[in-house]
KESEMI-108111 format. One record per residue: residue number from 1; x, z negated, y of N, C-alpha, C, CB in turn. Coordinates in Angstrom, 2 decimals, decimal comma. Glycine has a CB too. Layout:
# residues N
num;n.c1;n.c3;n.c2;ca.c1;ca.c3;ca.c2;c.c1;c.c3;c.c2;cb.c1;cb.c3;cb.c2
NUM;X;Z;Y;X;Z;Y;X;Z;Y;X;Z;Y
...
//
This chain:
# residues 113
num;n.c1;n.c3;n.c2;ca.c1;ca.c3;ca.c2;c.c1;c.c3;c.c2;cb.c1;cb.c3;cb.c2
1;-14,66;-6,57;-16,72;-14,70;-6,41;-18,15;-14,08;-7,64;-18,80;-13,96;-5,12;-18,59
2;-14,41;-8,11;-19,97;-13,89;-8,80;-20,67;-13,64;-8,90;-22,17;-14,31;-9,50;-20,33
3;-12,61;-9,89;-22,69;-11,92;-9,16;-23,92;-13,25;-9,93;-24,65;-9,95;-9,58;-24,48
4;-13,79;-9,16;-25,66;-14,53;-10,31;-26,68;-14,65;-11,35;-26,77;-14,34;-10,42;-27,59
5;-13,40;-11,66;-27,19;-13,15;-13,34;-27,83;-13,86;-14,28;-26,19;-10,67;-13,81;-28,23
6;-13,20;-13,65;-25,56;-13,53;-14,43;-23,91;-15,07;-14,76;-24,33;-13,40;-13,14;-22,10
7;-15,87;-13,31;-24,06;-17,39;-13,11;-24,01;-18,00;-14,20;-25,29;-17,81;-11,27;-24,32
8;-17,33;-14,51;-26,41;-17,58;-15,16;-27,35;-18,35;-16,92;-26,95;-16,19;-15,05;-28,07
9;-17,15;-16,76;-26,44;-16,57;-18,33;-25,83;-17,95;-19,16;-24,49;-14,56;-17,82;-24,67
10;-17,42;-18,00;-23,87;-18,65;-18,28;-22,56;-19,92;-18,00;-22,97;-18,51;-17,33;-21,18
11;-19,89;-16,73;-23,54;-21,63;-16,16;-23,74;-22,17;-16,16;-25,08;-21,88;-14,54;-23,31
12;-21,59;-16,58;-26,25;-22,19;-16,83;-27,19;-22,61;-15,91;-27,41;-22,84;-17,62;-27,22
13;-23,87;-15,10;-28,20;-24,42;-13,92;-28,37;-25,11;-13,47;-27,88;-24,74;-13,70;-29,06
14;-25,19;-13,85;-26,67;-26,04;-13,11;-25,32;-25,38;-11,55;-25,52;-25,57;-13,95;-23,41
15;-26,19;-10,82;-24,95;-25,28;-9,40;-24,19;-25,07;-10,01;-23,06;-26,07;-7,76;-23,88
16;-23,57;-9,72;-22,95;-22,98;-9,76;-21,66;-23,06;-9,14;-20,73;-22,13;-9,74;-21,64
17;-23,70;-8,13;-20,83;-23,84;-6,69;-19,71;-24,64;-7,41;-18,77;-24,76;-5,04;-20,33
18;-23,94;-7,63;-17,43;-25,28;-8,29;-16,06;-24,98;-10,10;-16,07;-27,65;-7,92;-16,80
19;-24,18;-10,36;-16,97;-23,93;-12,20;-17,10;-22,96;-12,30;-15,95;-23,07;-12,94;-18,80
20;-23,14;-13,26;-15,47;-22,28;-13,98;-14,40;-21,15;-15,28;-14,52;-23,27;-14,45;-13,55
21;-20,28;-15,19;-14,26;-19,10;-15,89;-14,87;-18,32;-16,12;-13,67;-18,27;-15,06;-16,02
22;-18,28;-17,63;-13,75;-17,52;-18,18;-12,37;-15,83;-18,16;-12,77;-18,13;-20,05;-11,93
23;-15,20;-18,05;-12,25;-13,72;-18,36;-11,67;-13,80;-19,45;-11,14;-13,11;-17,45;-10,67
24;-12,39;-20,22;-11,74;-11,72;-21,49;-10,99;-10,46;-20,86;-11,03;-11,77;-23,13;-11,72
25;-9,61;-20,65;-9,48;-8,29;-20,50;-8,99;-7,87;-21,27;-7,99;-8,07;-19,35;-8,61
26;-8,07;-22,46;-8,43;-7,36;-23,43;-7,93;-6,31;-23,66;-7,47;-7,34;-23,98;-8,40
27;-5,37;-23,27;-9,20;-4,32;-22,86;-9,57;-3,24;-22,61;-8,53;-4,60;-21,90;-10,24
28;-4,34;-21,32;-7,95;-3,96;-20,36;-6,87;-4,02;-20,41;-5,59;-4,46;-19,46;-6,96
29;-4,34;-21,89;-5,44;-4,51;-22,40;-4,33;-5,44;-21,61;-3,63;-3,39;-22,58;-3,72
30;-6,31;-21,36;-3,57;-7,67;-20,52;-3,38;-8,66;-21,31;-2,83;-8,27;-19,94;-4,67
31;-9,20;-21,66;-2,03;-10,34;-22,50;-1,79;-12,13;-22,29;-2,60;-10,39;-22,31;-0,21
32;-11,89;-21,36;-2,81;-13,11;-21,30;-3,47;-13,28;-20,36;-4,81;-14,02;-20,89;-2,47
33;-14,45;-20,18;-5,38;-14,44;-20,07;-7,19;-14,80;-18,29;-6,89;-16,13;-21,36;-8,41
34;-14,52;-17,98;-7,96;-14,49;-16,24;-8,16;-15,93;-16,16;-8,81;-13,04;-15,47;-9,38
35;-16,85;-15,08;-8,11;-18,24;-15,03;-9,21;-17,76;-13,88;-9,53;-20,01;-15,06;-8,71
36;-17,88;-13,08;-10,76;-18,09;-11,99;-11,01;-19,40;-11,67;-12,19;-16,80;-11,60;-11,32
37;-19,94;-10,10;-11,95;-21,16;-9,72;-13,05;-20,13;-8,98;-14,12;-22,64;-8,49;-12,35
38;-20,59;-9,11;-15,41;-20,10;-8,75;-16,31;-20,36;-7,27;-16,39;-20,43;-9,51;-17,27
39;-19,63;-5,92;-16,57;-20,13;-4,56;-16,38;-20,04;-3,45;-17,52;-19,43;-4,08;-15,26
40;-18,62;-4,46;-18,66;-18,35;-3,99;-19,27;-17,39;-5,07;-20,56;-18,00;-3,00;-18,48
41;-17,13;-4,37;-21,80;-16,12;-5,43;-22,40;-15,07;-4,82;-22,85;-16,61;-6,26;-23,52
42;-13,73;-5,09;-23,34;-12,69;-4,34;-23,95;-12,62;-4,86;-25,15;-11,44;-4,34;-23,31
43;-11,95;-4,14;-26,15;-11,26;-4,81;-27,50;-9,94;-5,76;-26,95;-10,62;-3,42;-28,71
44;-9,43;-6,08;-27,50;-8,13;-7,06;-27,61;-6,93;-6,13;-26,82;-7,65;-7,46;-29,51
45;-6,20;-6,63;-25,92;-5,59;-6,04;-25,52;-3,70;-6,77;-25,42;-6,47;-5,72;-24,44
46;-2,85;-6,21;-25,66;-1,45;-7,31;-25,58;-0,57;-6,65;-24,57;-0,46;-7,51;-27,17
47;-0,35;-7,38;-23,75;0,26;-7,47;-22,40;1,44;-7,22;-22,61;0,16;-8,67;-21,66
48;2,28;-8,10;-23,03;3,49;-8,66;-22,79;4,26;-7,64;-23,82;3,58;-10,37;-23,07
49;3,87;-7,77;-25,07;4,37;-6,99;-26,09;3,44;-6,89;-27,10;5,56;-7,44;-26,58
50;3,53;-5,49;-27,96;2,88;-5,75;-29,29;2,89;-6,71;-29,98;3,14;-5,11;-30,04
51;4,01;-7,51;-30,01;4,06;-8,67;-31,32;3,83;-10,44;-30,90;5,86;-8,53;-32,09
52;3,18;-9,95;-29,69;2,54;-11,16;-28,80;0,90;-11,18;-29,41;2,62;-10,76;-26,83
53;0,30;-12,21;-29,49;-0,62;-12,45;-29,84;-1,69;-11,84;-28,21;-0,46;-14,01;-30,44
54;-2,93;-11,34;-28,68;-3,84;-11,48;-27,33;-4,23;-12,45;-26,87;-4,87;-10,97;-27,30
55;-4,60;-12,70;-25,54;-4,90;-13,34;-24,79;-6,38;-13,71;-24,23;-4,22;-12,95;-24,17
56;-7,07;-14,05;-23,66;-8,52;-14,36;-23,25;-7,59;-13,85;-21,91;-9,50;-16,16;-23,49
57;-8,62;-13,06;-21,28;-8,70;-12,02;-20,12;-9,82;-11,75;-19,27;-8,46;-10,86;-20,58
58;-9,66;-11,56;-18,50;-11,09;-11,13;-17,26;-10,69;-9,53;-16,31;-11,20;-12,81;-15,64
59;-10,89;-8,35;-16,19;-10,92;-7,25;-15,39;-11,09;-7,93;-14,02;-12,05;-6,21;-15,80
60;-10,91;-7,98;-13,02;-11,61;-8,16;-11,53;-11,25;-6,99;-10,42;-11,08;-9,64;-10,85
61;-12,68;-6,68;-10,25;-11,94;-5,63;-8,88;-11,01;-5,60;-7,95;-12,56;-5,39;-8,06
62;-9,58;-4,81;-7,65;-9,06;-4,90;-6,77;-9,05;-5,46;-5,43;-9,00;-4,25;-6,84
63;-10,20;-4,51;-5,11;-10,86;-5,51;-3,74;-11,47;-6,64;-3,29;-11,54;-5,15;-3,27
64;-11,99;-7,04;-4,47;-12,71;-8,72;-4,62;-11,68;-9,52;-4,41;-13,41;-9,23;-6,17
65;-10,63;-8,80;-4,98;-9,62;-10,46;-5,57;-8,46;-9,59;-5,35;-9,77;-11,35;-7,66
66;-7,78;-9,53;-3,99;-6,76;-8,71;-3,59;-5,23;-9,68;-3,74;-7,16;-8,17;-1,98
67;-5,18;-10,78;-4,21;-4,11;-11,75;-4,64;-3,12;-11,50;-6,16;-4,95;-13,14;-4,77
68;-4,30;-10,46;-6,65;-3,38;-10,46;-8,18;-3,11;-9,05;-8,24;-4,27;-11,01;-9,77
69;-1,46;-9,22;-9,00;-1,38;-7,82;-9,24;-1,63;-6,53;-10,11;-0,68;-7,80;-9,18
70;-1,60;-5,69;-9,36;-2,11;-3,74;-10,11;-0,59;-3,62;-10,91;-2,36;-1,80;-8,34
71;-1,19;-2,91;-12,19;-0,36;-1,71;-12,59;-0,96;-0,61;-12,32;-0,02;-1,63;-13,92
72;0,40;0,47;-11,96;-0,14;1,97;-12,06;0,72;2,18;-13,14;0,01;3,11;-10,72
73;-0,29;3,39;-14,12;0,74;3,69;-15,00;0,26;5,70;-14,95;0,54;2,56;-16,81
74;1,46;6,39;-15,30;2,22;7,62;-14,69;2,48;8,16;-15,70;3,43;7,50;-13,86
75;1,63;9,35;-16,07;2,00;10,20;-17,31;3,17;11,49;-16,82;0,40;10,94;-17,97
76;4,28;11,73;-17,42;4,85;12,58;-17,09;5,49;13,68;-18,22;5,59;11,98;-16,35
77;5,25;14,96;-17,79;6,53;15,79;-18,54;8,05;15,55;-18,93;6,73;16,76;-17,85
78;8,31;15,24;-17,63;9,87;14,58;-17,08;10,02;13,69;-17,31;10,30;14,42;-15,89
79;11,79;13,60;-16,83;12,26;12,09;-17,26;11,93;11,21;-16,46;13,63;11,85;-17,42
80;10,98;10,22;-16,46;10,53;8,95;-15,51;10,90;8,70;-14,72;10,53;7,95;-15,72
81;12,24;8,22;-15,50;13,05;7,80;-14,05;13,18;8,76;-12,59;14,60;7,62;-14,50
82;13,11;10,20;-13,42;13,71;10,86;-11,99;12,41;10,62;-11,12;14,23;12,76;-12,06
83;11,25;10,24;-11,09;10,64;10,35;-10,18;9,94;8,98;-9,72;9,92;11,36;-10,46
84;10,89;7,82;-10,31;10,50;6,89;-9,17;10,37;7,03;-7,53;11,33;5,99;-9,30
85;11,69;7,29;-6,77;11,55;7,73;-5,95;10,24;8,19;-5,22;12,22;8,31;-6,17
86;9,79;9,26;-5,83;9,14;10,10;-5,14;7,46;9,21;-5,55;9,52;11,89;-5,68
87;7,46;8,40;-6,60;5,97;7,41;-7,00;6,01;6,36;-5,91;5,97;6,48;-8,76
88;7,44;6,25;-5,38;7,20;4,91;-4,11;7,00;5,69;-2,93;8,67;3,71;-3,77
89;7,28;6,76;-3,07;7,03;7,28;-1,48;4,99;7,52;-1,42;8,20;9,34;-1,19
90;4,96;8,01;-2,90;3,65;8,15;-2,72;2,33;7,35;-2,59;3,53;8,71;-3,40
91;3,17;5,95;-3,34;1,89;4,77;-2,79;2,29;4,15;-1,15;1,88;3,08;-4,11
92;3,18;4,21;-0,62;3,50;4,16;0,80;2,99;5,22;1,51;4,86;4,11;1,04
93;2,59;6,36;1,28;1,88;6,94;2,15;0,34;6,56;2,29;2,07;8,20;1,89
94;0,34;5,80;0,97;-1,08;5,42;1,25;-1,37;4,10;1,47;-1,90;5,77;0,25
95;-0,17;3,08;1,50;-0,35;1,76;2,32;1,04;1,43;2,66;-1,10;0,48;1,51
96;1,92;1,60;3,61;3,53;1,06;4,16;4,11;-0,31;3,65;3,53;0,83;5,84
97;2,74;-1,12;3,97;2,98;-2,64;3,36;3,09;-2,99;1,86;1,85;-3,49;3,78
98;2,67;-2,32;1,24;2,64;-2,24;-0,37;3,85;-2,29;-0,89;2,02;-1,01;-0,95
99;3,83;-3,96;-1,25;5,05;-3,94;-2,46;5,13;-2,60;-3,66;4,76;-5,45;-3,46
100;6,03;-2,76;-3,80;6,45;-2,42;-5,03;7,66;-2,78;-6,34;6,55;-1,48;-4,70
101;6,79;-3,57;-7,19;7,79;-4,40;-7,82;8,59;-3,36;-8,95;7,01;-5,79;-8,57
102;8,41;-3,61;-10,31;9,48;-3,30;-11,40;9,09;-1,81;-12,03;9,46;-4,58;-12,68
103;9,93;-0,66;-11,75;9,53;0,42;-12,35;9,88;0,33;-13,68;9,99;1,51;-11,77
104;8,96;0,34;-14,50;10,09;0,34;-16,15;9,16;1,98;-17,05;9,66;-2,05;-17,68
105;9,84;2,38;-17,74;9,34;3,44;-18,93;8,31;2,66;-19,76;10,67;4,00;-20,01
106;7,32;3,43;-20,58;6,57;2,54;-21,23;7,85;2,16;-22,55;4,90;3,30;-21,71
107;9,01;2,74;-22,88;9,72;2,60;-23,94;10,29;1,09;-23,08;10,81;4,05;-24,42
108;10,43;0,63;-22,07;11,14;-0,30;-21,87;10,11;-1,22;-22,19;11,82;-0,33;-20,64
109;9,01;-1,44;-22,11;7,94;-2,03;-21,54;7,44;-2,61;-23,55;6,72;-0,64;-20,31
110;7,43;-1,21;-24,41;7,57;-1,62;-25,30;8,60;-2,87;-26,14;7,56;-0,72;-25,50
111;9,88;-2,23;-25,51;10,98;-3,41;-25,81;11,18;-4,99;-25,97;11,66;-3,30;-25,04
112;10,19;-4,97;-24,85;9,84;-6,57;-24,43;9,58;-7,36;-25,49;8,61;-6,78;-23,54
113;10,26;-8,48;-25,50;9,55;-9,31;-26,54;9,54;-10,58;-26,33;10,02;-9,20;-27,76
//
């Protein structure tokens, strides 16, 4: 998927639905370029914080491009925190090797600035 402005940029007023869009991750020390088909687009989306401007963005499947990282995000009744714990045991049952980096609340996550 991609944010508009992106689709703007590359595809002009084509429909994007089925367009093909190369990757350079160089960057990333990667030896070779990312193809992906376009499947879908999003509105504007802000990462970091609300009062961050958006960004030009690309979706890529997990499995295509297993170098960058997932969020999971965890709707709960309860208090969040109490069930980190038991959210790391549960993506370790389904891969041992699986990092797991920064648990935060979406209220922390909001905070950011």
């Amino acid at each position: 998927m991609l944010l508009s402005e992106l689709r703007k940029d590359f595809l002009g007023d084509q429909d994007p639905i089925g367009q093909r869009l190369t990757f350079d991750f160089q960057e990333r020390q990667e030896t070779k370029n990312y193809q992906a088909i376009v499947v879908g687009v999003t509105g504007e989306v802000h990462h970091t914080s609300l009062a961050s401007p958006p960004f030009r963005e690309a979706y890529l499947p997990i499995d295509q491009s297993p170098l960058f990282n997932c969020d999971l995000v965890v709707r709960t009744t309860v208090d969040p925190k109490s069930i980190t714990g038991d959210l790391k045991k549960a993506i370790w049952s389904l891969d041992r090797d699986e990092s797991v980096g920064s648990l935060r609340t979406l209220d922390e996550v909001l905070d950011l600035d």
